[in-house]
Each structure stands twice: as structure tokens, then as C-alpha cells.
N, C-alpha and C positions, 0 to 999 in steps of 0.2 A: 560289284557294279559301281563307277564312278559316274556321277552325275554332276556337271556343269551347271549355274545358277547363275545366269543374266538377271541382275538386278538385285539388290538390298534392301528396299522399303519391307516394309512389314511383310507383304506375299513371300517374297524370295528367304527370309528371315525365318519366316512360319516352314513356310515347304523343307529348308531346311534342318530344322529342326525334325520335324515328322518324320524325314527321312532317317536322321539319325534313331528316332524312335526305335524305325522301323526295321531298320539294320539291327538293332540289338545289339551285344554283348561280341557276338561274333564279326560285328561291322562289315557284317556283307553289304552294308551301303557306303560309299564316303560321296557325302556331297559337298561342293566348294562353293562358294557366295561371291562373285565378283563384282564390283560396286566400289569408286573413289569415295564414294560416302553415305555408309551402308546407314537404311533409317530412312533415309529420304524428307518428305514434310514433317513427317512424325518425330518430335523430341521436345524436350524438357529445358528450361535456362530459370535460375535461381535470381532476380534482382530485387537488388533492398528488401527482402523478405517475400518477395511475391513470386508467387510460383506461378511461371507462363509457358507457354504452350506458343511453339512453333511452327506449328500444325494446326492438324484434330484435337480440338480438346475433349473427347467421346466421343460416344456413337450410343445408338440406339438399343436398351436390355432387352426389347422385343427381340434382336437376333442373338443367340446365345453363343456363338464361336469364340469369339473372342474373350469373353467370359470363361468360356472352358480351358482355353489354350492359357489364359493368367492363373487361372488355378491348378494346372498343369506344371506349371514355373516355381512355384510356392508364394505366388504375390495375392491371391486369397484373400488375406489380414488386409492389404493395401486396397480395394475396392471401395467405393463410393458411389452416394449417386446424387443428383441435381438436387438444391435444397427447393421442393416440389410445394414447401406450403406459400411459398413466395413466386410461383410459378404463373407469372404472367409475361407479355410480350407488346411492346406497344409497336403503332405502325405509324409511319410520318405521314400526313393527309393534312394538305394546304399548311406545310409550316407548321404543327403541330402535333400531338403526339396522341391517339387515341389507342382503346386498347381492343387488341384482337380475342377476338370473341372465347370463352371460356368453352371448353369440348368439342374441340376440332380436333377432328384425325388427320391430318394432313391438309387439305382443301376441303374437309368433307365437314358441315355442322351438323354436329350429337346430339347438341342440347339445345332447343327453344326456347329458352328465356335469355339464354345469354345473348342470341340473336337479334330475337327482338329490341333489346335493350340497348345495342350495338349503334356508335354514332359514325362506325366505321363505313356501314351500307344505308342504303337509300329504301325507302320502303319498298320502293318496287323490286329491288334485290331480295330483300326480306320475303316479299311476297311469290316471288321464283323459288326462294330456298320451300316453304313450305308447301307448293307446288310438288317440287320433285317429288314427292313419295310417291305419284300419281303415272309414272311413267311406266311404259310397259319393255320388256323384254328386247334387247335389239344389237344386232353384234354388226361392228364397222370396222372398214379396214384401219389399218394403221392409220392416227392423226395427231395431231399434235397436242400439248397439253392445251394451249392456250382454249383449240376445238372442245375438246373435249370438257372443259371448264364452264366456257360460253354455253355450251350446248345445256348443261345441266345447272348451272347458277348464273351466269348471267356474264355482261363484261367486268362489272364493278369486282366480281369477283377474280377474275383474270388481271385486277389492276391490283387488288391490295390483300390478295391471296396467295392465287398461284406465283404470281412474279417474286412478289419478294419472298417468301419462303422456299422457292425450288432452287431460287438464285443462287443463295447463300451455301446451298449443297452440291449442285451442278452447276454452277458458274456461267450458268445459259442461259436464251431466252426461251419462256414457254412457247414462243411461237413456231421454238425448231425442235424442241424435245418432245421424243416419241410417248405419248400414253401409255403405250403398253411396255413400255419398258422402264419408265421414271413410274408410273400408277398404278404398276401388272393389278393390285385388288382390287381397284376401285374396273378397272376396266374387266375385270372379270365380274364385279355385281351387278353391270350395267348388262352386260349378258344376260346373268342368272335372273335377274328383277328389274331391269329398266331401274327402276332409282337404287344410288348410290350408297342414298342415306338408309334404306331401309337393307339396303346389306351389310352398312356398317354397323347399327343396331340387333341384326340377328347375327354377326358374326361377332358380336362383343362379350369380352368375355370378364369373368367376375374381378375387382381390382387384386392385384398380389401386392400393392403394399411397397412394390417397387418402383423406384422413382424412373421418369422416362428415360432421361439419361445415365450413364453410367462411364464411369471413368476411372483413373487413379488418383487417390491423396497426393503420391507425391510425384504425379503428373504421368502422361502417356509416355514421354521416354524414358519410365520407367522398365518400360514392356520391350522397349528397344533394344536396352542394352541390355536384358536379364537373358534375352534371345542370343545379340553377339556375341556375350558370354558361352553360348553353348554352341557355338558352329562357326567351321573355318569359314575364312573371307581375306579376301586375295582385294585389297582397296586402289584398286585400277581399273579402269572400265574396259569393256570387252570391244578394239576395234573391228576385229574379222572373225565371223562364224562360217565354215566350212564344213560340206558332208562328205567323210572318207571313205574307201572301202574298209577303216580301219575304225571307223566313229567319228564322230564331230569333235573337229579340230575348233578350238579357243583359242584365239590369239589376244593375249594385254599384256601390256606392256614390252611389245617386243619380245614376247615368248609363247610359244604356241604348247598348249596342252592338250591331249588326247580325250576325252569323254564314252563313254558309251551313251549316254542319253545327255540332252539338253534341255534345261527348263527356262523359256523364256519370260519372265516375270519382271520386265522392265513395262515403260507404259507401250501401246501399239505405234504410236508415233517413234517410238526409238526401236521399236524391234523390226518397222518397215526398212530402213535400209541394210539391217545386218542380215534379214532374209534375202533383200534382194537377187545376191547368186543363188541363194540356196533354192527358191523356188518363187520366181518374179508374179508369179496369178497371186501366190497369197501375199506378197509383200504388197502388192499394190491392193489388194481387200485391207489391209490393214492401215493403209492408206487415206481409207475415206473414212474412219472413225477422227472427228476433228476434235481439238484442243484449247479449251481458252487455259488463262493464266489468273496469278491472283498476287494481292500485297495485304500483308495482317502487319498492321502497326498497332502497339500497344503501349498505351500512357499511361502511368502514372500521376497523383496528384494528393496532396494532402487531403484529405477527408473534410479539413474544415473548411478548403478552398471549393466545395461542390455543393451549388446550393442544394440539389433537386435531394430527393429524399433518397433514388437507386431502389424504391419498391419493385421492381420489378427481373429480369433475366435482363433484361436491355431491349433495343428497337431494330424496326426491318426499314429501308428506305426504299419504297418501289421506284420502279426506272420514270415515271411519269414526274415523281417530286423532284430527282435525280436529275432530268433533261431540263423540268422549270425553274432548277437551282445551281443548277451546273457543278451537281457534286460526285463526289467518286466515292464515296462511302455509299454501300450499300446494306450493312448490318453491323449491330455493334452489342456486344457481349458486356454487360456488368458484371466482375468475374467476383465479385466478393460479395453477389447477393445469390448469384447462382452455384456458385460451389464454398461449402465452407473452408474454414481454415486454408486460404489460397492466397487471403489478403489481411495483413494487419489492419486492426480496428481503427486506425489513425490517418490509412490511404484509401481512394479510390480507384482503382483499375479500370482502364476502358481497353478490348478487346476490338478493333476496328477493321472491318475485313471487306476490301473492294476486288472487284475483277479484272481491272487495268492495275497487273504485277509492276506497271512504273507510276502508281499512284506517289506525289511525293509525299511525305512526311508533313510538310508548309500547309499543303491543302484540306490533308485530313484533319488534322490537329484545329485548323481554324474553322472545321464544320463542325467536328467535335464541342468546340467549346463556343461557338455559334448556339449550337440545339442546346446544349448545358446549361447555358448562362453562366461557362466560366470565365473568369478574367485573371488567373495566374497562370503561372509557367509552371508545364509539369516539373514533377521531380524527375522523371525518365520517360524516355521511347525508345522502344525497341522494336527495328523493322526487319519482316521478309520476305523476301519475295520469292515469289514460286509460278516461274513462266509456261506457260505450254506444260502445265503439270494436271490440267484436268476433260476427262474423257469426256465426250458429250455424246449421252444419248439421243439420236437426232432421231430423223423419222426414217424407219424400216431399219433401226438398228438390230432387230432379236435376230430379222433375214441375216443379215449383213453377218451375224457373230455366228448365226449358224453354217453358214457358207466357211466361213472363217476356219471352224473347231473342224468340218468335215476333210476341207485342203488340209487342215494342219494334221489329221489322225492317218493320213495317206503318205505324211515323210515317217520314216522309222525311227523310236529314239527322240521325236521333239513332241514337247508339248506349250501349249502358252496358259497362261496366268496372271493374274490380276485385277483391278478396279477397271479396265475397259472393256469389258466383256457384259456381266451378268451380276452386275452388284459395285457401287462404289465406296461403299463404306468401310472400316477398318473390320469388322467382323463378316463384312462378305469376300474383302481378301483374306481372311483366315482362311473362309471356308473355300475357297479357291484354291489355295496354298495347301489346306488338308484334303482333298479330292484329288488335286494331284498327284500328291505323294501316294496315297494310296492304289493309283492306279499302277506308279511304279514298282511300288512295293509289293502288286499282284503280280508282277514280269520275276519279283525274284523267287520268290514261294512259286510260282507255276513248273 
């Protein structure tokens, strides 16, 4: 069975591989990867001894896929995880830097003293949060996060909560992203118990000892290329997809290849027009899943040129300080307090990541070093940009993707995959990428 692979990022990468898995010895599978430049966000670049991240710099060890699929590879040894005893986050509030409260599950507070103590909320915030235990039982249609935030903690929380933390992952506003699909657990406890906090308390479970994050030593496009190493890829992008009576015709580069099945595993926004002949209802569902973009600049600086101490992971800038300061940084990574050995002891690294992918370089740098209190010129920057590269779960997204999967399981031979669907993280496109191999892989054994 040949199987076609629209798209290279990490899903197209994983899927193919599994398939080779799954093919065995006898390679009743061959799958091809076509992609001008397989990897996508995700990779690795070496400067002055600092190891950065083009991309993702991790993802979350709560999901285990990813995790599996690297020890799968024999990169095992290479794992790491966030250095956790330094594991704090400050938020920008009137120009300065307070810190977000210790035992947060996402928007959700764990623990009441950190709360209390907090100069991030206002007592009446305070007095909301320990309210919530008190709610009863209540299930709503789809709504937004911002709703769904307000409803249970208040606005303050929707300013220097949800906004800058969901930002920095979804690229959106909470006013458009769906609850149930950015919060499926929190909106699932609000069900089971009306308060949030009292389901994240009985659903928590004993610590493992493992840091929240988890990554590579010697960076994620480690994972990249340990992948390209193990599966063909054809590095030209795919202009026309065609259903034959003979299979799905690929056409790149001026040459058409025959497939028996199709995996589309580019984002929805690129696989809307290469559906379009093939079947225009679901190209145009694919259609209204919308896209922002994003720019990660990353400075350099002497260690001694920075006064502040770097105690911390780094800062979140919510959009209210953002709109009264006119800045484009929206979060920023201390990459040598958060992850070890990334950074020589003698530099400072700053990780800078806005959602206007034409953020310049001029502007961040000088907000950068604005909040710092620095007054030298890095030693390096190095910028990327990455336009119309992230899915936004908006509102009646689960409808919208289940409409989606149902047109899509009615063409013969296609399936889609990836971060716009059911998960945007690097271990929820694995598990995407391995779900669907596997389904393929039941069509060859059947």
C-alpha cells in the first residue's frame, strides 16, 4: 500500500514513521512525506553556545505521546525537563512585574495562600475565587473562554489569567476561543460539581516528581531530524490532489504520483484549497477554522550587562498593558533559568514571542530591554517568523471538527491530521499522527 503525506511538521513526520512501523520487514507500507521544508515551526539552531528553539521549546509531560514516540527513536538519554525549583512566572500589571500565583492549573487556583498573598488580584477577585467551591452542578452550551472565566473568577481574572496564558499557546483571544475545546476539563468539572476548583482538587493526583515541562537537551529539532532520518520525503510541496479511479493522484513539482490513500497533515488552512475539487462542502468546513501567526525573537546579552536577577521562567504581557504601551511582546522566556545547560553561565538569553509574525526586531528589543533595565546591545538576535501557522479554537469548534472527520471518513483512501483538529501541542500531533497510521494500518491486516 502507498501512502501519500501532505505535510512535514512533526504529525506528517510521526504518521510516517508509524506507518513504516507498521509495514514491517515486509514494507507492505511505503509512505512518502512531501513538504519543501519538512519540520515546519519545530527545530533547533546552535548560536554562541546557546541552544534555541525555533519553535516549540516543549510541551506539556502530563501528555505522554511524545515522550513515547522519543523513546521509540533511542533519544531516551536526551530528555529533560523544566528546572521546576525555580518555577515561577511574573505578569506585567501597570508597568511592573508581579508574580502569578503559585498552584495554578491552567486558570484554575489550587492553593489559597498563594492567592491570598497575591498583589496580582484585587480582594474582590480573591473573594470570587473562594466563593467558587460553592457553585452547583450546570452544563452550557458552547462559550467562550473569556465567559467561561468571568463566570467562575471574575474579569481581573480574564485580564491577567486567561489572556496572557492561553495567548502564548493559541495565539488568540479568549473572547473567541471555545471553553470546550481550549478547557474540555475544567468544563467538564463545571458539569460534574459546578465549581472548577473543587474538581481540580479531587481530580489531583500525587506529585511524580516530574517537571511540568519537558523537552530535549539538545533542543526539539532533535526529534526532527532523528524522524527525517527514518522516512522518505520528497521536499516540494504538494500543488494538486486529485481522486482517481486508480487513487489519489499527487502532483509536486511537475510530476504526478499515484497513491492508494492520502494523509493530509498540513495545517486546515493549506489543505482547504488542495480539497477544493476533491470535495468543495468539506473544503469550505475546513475553511472556517481561522489562523493567526506569530514572530519569536531571541536576544542574546552578556550576563553582566542584565541587571535583574532572571529568578524566575520569565513574564506574560496581557493585552490591556499591551494596548496602554503599544507593545508587541506578548511573553518572554528566561531560557537559562528555565532550562539547564542551554545557556552559558556568562550570557543571558531572552525568548520573545508576539502574535503580529511582522513584529520588527527594533520594537521588541526596545521593550525588551525597557522592562529589563538594560542599556547594552545584545550580543545576538535571532528572528522567526511563522505566519498564519496557528489554529484557533474558536467557538463551536468540537461541532465544526466533527462535521469535518464525518465528510472526511465518506472520501475513500483520505484522512486529515494534525494541530487543527483535537489538540495543538507537539504530543497531541503525535497522537494524531499515531491514530492515524493505525487506522491505516487496520486496512492492511484486514
Amino acid at each position: 500500500m502507498r501512502v501519500g503525506i501532505i505535510g512535514g511538521g512533526i504529525t506528517g513526520l510521526s504518521c510516517a514513521y508509524y506507518l513504516g512501523k507498521a509495514g514491517g520487514s515486509a514494507s507492505s507500507i511505503e509512505a512518502t512525506v512531501f513538504d519543501p521544508a519538512p519540520g515546519g515551526p519545530i527545530g533547533t539552531v546552535n548560536v554562541e553556545g546557546c541552544i534555541l528553539e525555533t519553535g516549540p521549546e516543549s510541551w506539556l509531560a502530563a501528555k505522554p505521546w511524545a515522550e513515547q514516540l522519543i523513546r521509540e527513536l533511542g533519544l531516551g538519554d536526551d530528555l529533560t525537563g523544566s528546572n521546576d525549583k525555580q518555577r515561577r512566572t511574573f505578569v506585567l500589571r501597570d508597568g511592573g512585574f508581579l508574580t502569578l500565583p503559585e498552584g495554578l492549573q491552567m486558570v484554575v487556583p489550587t492553593k489559597v495562600l498563594p492567592v491570598l498573598k497575591s498583589e496580582l488580584f484585587g480582594w474582590g477577585t480573591k473573594l470570587r475565587m473562594g466563593l467558587e467551591v460553592f457553585r452547583n452542578p450546570v452544563a452550557h452550551p458552547d462559550r467562550s473562554v473569556s465567559e467561561f472565566v468571568n463566570d467562575h473568577f471574575g474579569p481581573e481574572a480574564v485580564e491577567f489569567l486567561a489572556e496572557p496564558l492561553l495567548a502564548g499557546v493559541y495565539g488568540g483571544s479568549p473572547d473567541e476561543l471555545s471553553a470546550a475545546s481550549v478547557l474540555p476539563k475544567f468544563v467538564e468539572y463545571e458539569q460534574r460539581y459546578g465549581s472548577v476548583v473543587v474538581g481540580a482538587f479531587r481530580d489531583r493526583r500525587p506529585p511524580t516528581g516530574t517537571s511540568i515541562f519537558r523537552s530535549l537537551r539538545s533542543g526539539v529539532g532533535t526529534l526532527i531530524e532523528a524522524l527525517k532520518s527514518r522516512v522518505r520525503i520528497v521536499n516540494s510541496r504538494v500543488d494538486a490532489l486529485t481522486l482517481t479511479d486508480e487513487g489519489w493522484q499527487l502532483t509536486s513539482a511537475g510530476e504526478a504520483t499515484l497513491f492508494d490513500i492520502v494523509v493530509v497533515a498540513c495545517g486546515a488552512n493549506k489543505a482547504q484549497p488542495l480539497l477544493a475539487g476533491v470535495d468543495p462542502e468539506l473544503s469550505d468546513l475546513l475553511g472556517t477554522i481561522p489562523y493567526t501567526g506569530s514572530a519569536i525573537w531571541t536576544l542574546g546579552y552578556r550576563r553582566s550587562d542584565v541587571p535583574h536577577p532572571l529568578n524566575a521562567f520569565g513574564f506574560l504581557v496581557p493585552r490591556s498593558e499591551r494596548e496602554a504601551r503599544g507593545m508587541k511582546m506578548m511573553a518572554c522566556t528566561w531560557l537559562g533559568t528555565k532550562w539547564a545547560g542551554r545557556v552559558p553561565d556568562d550570557k543571558a538569553v531572552f525568548r520573545c514571542f508576539s502574535t503580529d509574525p511582522d513584529a520588527p526586531c527594533e520594537a521588541v528589543q526596545a521593550e525588551l530591554e525597557r522592562l529589563m533595565d538594560i542599556t547594552a546591545q545584545p550580543l545576538f538576535t535571532v528572528g522567526h517568523r511563522w505566519p498564519d501557522s496557528m489554529p484557533q479554537y474558536t467557538l463551536g469548534h468540537a461541532a465544526r471538527v466533527d462535521e469535518i472527520e464525518q465528510r472526511a471518513s465518506e472520501i475513500p483512501g483520505l484522512y486529515l491530521a494534525g494541530n487543527a483538529y483535537r489538540g495543538i501541542g507537539i504530543p497531541d500531533c503525535v497522537k494524531s499522527a499515531q491514530q492515524t497510521a493505525k487506522s491505516i494500518a487496520g486496512l492492511v491486516a484486514a
